[in-house]
C-alpha positions in Angstrom: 179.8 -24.3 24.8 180.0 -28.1 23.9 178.2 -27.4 20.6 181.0 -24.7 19.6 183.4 -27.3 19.9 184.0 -28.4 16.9 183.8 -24.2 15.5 186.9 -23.9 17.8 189.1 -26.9 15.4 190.4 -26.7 12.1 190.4 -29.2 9.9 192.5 -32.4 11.7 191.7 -31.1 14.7 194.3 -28.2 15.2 193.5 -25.3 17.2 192.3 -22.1 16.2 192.1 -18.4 17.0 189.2 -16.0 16.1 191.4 -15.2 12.9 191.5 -18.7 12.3 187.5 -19.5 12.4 187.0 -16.3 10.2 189.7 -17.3 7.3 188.0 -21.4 7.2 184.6 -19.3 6.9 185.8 -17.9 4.0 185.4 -14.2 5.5 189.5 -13.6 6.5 190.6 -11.0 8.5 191.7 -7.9 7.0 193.0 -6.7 10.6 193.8 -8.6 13.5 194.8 -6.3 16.6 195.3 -7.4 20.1 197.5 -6.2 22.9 197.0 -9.6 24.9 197.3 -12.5 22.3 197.5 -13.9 19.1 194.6 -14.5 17.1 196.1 -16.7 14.8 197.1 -20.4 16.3 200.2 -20.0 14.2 200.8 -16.0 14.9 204.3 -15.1 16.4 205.4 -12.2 15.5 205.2 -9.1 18.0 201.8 -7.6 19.6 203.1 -3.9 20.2 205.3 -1.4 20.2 206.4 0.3 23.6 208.4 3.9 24.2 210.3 4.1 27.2 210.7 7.6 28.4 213.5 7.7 30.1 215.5 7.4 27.2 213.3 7.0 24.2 214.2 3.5 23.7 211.6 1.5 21.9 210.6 -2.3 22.5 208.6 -4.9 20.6 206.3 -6.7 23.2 206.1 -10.0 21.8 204.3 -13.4 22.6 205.2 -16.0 25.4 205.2 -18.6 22.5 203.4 -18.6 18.9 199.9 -18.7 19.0 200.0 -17.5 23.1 199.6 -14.8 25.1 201.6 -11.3 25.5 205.0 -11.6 27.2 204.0 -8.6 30.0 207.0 -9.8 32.2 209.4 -8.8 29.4 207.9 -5.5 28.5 208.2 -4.9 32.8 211.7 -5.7 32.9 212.1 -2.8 29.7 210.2 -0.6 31.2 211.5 -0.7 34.7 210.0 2.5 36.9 210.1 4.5 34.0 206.9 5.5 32.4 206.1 3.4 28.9 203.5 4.8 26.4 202.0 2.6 23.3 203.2 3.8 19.9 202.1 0.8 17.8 199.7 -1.6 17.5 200.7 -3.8 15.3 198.3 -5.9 12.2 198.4 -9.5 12.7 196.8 -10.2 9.7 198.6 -10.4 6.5 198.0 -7.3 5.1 200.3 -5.0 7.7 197.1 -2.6 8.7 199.2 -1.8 11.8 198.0 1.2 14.1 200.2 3.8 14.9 199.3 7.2 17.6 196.4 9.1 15.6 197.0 12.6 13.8 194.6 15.5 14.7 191.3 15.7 12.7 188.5 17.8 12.3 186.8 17.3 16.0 190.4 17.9 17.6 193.5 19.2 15.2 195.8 18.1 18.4 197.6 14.8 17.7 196.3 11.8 20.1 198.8 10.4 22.8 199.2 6.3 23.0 198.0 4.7 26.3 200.0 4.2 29.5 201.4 0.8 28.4 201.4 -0.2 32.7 198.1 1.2 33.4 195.5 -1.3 33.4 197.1 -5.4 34.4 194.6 -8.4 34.0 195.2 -12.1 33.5 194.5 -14.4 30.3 193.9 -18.0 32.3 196.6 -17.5 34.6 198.8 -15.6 32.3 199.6 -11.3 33.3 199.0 -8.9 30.3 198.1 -5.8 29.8 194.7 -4.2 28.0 194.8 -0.9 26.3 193.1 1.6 28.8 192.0 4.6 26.9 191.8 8.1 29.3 190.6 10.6 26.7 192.9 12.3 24.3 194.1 9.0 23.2 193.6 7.4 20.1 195.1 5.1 17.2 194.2 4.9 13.4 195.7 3.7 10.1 194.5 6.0 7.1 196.1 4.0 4.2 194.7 0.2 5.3 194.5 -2.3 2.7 191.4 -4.6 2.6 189.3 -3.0 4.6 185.8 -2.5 3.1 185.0 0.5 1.1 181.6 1.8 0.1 178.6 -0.5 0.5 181.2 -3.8 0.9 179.8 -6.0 3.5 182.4 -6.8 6.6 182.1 -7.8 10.6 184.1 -6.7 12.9 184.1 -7.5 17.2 186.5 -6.3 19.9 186.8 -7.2 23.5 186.7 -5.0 26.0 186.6 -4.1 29.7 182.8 -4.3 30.6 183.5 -1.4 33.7 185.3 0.9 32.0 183.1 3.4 29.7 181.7 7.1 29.7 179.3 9.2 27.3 182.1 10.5 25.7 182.9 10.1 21.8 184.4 7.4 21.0 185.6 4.6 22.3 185.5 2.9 18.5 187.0 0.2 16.8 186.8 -0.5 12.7 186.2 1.8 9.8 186.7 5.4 9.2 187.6 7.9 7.4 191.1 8.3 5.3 191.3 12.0 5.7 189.9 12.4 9.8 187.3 14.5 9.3 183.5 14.1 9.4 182.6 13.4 5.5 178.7 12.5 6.6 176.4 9.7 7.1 177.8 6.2 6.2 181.1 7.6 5.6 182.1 4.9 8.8 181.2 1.6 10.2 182.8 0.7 13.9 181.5 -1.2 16.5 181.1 1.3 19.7 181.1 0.8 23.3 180.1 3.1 26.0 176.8 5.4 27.2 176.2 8.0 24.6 172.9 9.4 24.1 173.7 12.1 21.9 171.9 10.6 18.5 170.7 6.8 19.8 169.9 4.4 22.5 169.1 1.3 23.5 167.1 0.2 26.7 167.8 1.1 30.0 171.3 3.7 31.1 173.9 1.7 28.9 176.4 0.7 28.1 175.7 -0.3 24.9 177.2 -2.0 21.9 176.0 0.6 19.0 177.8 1.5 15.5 179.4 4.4 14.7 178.1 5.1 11.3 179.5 8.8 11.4 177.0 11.5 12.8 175.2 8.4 14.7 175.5 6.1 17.2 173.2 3.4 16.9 171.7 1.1 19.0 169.0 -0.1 16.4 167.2 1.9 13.4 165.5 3.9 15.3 165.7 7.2 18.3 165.5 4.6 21.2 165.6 1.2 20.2 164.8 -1.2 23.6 165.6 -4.4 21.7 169.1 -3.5 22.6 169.9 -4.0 26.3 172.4 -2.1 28.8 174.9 -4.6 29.2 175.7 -4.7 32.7 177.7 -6.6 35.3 180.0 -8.4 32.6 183.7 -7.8 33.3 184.6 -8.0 29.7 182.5 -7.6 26.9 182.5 -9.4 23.5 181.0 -6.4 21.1 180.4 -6.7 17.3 179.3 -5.5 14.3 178.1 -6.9 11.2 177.3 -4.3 7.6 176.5 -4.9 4.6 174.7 -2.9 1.5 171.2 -1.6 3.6 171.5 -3.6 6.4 173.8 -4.1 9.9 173.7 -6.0 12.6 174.9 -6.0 16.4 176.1 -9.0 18.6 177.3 -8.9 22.4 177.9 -10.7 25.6 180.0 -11.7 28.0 183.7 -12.7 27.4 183.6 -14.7 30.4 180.2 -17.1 29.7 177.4 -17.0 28.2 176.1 -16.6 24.7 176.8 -14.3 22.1 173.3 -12.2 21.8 171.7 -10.8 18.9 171.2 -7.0 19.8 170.1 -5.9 16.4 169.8 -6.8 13.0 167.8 -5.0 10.1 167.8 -2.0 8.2 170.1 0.8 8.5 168.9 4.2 9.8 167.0 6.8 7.3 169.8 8.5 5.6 172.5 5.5 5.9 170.9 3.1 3.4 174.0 3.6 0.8 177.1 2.9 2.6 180.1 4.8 1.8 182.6 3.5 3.8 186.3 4.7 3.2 188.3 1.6 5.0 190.1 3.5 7.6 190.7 2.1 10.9 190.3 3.4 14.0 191.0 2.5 17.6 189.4 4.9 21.0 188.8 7.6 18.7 185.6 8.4 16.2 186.3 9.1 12.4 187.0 13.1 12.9 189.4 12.2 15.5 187.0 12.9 18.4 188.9 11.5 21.3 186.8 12.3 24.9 186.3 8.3 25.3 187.6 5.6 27.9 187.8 2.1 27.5 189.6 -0.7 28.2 190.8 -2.4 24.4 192.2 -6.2 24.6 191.9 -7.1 20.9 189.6 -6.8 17.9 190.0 -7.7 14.0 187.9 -7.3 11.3 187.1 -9.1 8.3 186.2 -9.3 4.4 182.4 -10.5 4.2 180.1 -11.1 6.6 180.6 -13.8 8.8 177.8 -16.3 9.3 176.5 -15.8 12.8 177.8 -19.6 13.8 181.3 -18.2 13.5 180.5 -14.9 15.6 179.3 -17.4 17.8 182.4 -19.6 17.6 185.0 -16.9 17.6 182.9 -15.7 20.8 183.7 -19.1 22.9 187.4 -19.1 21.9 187.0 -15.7 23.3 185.8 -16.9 26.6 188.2 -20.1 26.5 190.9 -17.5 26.5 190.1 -17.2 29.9 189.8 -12.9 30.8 190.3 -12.2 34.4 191.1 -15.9 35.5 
């Protein structure tokens, strides 16, 4: 940790969030999405939008201060006993890629419900806020993002998420998709997957796994079963990433709560996925075709333009555990 010290300053010594350590790096996000903080030092706008149905009242749920953690005491006093569902994640970033409750696709051609906004409570160093817990059927995308890679254009993306909350199911994704939500083939996506499928790829052991979603493939590596990729077991919360660029990707994982960041996979993509053709859709709990049997636990994930050097993964990783999940 004391080496990623100076990774977690900006110039003069001011803090920084993960946003933060990507932009310095050259590789700024293109979307910044968190329902528990800011990821910019400077952020302070809101984190998401809440529906109250009672009366169908909607509420921003904003930040304790600029730069903090969510204000999950003032979306409880809105909310009250009634039930409160997630319509909006907003963008961080400058470019507005906000995610809104995802359309039906080609997998399922039924619209996607937002998450119980009360359902899952955890702590940021002290703080109450509340993660995104995804229950099947659930979903968020935005087809018309700006920034986001296209074709062969290299880009990382991570998210945190809750380390004990997974299934096989397709799935629990987060980055880029397709604009129209249907299947368009191999390399047509690029998000960074959590959960226990087995249903095109592996890694070692029973799961779960940090894989990619390249679209008709999860992948733990370049091959069937690829045991340089661990099960990633008894971690709370999970740091997951992935890194793509023209022919090759990489993974990164660990534990949001200590440790380092580990280097699952890096190489080659699979036969059949050598030319990317990404479309820069974003997706959140669902996969590209709007397949939505996953659950997971989502706290907050961006992504960027470029690959970032694996220093900053590691950096952005640290000022993920300085955050301070479930303490």
């Amino acid at each position: 940790m004391k080496s990623m010290l100076p990774l977690l300053l900006l110039a003069g010594g001011a803090a920084a969030g993960p946003c933060d350590l990507y932009e310095a790096a050259g590789t700024p996000c293109v979307a910044a999405h968190s329902v528990v903080r800011a990821l910019y030092d400077a952020y302070s706008g809101p984190l998401y939008e809440v529906q109250r149905a009672s009366d169908g009242a909607f509420c921003n749920v904003t930040l304790l201060a600029a730069g903090g953690v969510s204000n999950a005491t003032g979306q409880d006093v809105f909310c009250g006993r009634s039930f409160c569902e997630v319509t909006r994640i907003y963008d961080q970033s400058p470019r507005g890629n906000h995610l809104h409750k995802a359309g039906g696709g080609g997998n399922v051609p039924k619209p996607d419900k937002g998450v119980n906004a009360t359902s899952y409570a955890t702590t940021l160093n002290g703080r109450p806020v509340y993660g995104a817990h995804f229950e099947t059927a659930m979903g968020y995308r935005n087809d018309n993002a700006t920034g986001t890679a296209v074709g062969a254009a290299p880009e990382t993306m991570y998210m945190v998420v809750d380390g004990k909350v997974y299934n096989d199911g397709c799935c629990f994704d987060y980055g880029n998709a397709e604009t129209d939500n249907k299947d368009d083939g191999k390399g047509t996506m690029e998000a960074v997957y959590w959960g226990t499928s087995t249903s095109t790829n592996r890694g070692s052991g029973s799961g779960p796994w940090v894989m990619a979603d390249l679209e008709q493939g999860l992948w733990a590596g370049n091959v069937s079963v690829y045991e340089g990729n661990p099960s990633l077991v008894n971690m709370n919360f999970v740091t997951a990433l992935v890194k793509g660029d023209s022919g090759t990707f990489g993974l990164r994982g660990g534990n949001a709560q200590a440790g380092p960041l580990m280097n699952l996979f890096q190489g080659d993509r699979p036969a059949l996925y050598v030319n990317g053709s990404k479309q820069g859709a974003i997706v959140l709990g669902i996969g590209g075709d709007n397949s939505d049997r996953a659950k997971g636990v989502f706290f907050e994930g961006a992504m960027t333009a470029g690959i970032a050097a694996d220093a900053v993964d590691a950096a952005v990783h640290a000022n993920v555990q300085a955050a301070g999940y479930g303490r």
